[in-house]
N, C-alpha and C positions, 0 to 999 in steps of 0.2 A: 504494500500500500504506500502510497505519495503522502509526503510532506502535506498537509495544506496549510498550513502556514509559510510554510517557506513560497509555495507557490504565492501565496497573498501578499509576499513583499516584507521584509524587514520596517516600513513605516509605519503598518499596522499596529506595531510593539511600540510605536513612537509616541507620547505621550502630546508633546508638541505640536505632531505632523495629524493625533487626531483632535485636539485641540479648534486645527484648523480648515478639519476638512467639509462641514456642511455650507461653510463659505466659499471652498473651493468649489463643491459641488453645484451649488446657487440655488440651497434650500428647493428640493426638486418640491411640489405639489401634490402629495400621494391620491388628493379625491377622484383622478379619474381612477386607479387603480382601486379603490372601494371600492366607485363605483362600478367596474367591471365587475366585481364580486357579487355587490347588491344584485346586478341584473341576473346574475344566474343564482341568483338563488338564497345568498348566505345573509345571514341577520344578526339577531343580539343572541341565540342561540347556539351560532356555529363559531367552529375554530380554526387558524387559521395558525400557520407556522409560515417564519419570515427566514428564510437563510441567505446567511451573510448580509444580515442585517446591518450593520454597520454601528452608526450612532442611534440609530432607531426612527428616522423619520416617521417610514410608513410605519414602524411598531406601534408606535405611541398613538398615531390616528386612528390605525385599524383597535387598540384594544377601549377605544372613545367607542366605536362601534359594535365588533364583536364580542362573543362570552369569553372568549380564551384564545389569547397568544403566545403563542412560543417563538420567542427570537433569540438565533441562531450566528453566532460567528463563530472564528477563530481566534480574534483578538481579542486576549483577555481587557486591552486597555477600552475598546471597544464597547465593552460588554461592561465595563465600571462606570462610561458616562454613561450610558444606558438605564442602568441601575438607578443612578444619582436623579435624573430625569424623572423616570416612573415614580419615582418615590414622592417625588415634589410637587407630581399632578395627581399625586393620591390614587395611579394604575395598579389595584390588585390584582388586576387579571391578566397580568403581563410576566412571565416566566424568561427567564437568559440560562441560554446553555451552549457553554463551553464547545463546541463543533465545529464541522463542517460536513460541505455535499456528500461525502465519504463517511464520515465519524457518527453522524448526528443518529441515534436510535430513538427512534418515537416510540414511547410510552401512550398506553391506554388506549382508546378508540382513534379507528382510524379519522387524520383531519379531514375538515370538508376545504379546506383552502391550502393553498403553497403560493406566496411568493416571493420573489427573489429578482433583484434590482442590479444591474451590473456588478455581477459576482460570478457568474456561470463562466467565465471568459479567463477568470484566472486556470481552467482547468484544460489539459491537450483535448482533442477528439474524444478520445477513446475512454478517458475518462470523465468527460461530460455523459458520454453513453450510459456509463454505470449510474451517474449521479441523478440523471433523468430517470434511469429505470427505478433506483430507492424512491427518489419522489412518488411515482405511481405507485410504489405501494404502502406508500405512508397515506395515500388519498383513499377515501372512498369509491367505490363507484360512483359516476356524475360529480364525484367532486374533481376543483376546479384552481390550475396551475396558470397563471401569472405572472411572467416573466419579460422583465425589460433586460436588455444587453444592447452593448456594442457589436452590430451582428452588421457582416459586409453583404449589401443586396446590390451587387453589379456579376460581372463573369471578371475573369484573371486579368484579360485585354484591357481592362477599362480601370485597373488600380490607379496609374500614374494621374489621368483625368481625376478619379475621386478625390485621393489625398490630395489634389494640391488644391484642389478646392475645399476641402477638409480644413488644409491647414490655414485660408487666409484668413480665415475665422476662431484663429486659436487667440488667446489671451495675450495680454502683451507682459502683465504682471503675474507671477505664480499662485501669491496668495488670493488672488483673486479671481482667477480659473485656469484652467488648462490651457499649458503655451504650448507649443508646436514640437520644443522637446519632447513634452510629457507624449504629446500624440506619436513623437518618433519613437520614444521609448514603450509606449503599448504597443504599438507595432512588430516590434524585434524582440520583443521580451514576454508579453503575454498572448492571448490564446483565442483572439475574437476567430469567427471562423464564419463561412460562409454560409448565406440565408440557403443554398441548395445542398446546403451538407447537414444543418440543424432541423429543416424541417424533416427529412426522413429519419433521423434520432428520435425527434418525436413519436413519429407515431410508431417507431417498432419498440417504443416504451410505453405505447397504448393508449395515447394520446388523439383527441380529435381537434385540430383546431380551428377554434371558432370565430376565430377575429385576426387580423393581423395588420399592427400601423408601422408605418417606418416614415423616419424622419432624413434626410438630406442624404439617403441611403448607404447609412449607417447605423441608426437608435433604429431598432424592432422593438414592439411590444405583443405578445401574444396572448390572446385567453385561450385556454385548452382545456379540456372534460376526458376525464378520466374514463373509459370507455370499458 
């Protein structure tokens, strides 16, 4: 079995670098990803598991909405703001556990939800495959996986076109989002992988999907039903 932490980077453990990372990020908006949930189905009675949850954006919204959350990294530093957070908006129904895509064992009934926010990308192919297939069976039947990533929607010919249009829109300042290094360094270092290679991951993990956006074709966001 793989490092996941080591694949997640050494800044992870960084107390500093996570200090500063939902400013780098630009506090994403988690209500459309609710609401892809709400629409199929899930409520103040369902549960919903976040892996490689991060600092907890969506955690913390989604457990304002459902019964029970489990959120899921590998960085313990990670999983300490997190903590710190929940506690201070008075979230009981918000659980952190020590994990990842590989490690993580779900306890008790299977969830009605999974999702997972640019994290899937730290992992090669082959081990997305596996990590796909645990999720499916930490779900329900009909329950319902959620996943946004850094996912490439062109063919091989057209990279040099994408990134450089990619990159004129990178950050000029670090702290304050992704410069063009950062986008040269997930490139040559981590693990995004092509929208015609991840959708049949899906579904030979049993997946049916039911929605699919992509932004500057690059961000994909999926809803998928456990089948």
């Amino acid at each position: 079995m793989i490092d996941e932490l080591a694949y997640a980077g050494p800044e992870h453990l960084d107390a500093a670098f996570v200090a500063g990372f939902d400013r780098k990020q630009g506090y994403p908006d988690p209500a459309g990803d609710l609401d892809a949930f709400t629409a199929q189905g899930l409520g103040a009675d369902s549960s919903v598991v976040d892996l490689g949850t991060g600092t907890g954006q969506f955690a913390l919204a989604a457990a304002r909405r459902f019964g029970q959350v489990t959120a899921v990294d590998v960085s313990p530093a990670m999983l300490a703001l997190l903590r710190e957070r929940a506690a201070g908006q008075g979230l009981k129904n918000l659980d952190c556990v020590r994990a990842g895509f590989l490690s993580y064992q779900h306890a008790g009934p299977p969830a009605d939800g999974v999702y997972t926010r640019h994290a899937l990308h730290q992992l090669p192919d082959f081990w997305k495959a596996l990590a796909l297939d645990r999720i499916a069976r930490m779900l329900r039947p009909g329950g319902v996986l959620r996943l946004r990533d850094l996912i490439y929607d062109f063919r091989p010919a057209e990279t040099e076109d994408v990134f450089r249009e990619w990159f004129r829109y990178a950050a000029a300042d670090p702290a304050e989002g992704y410069t063009g290094e950062d986008y040269a360094e997930h490139i040559r270092t981590e693990f995004s992988t092509f929208r015609w290679l991840l959708e049949p991951m899906l579904a030979a993990a049993g997946f049916e999907i039911v929605a699919a956006e992509f932004e500057g074709r690059l961000y994909g966001a999926y809803t998928c039903i456990r089948t």
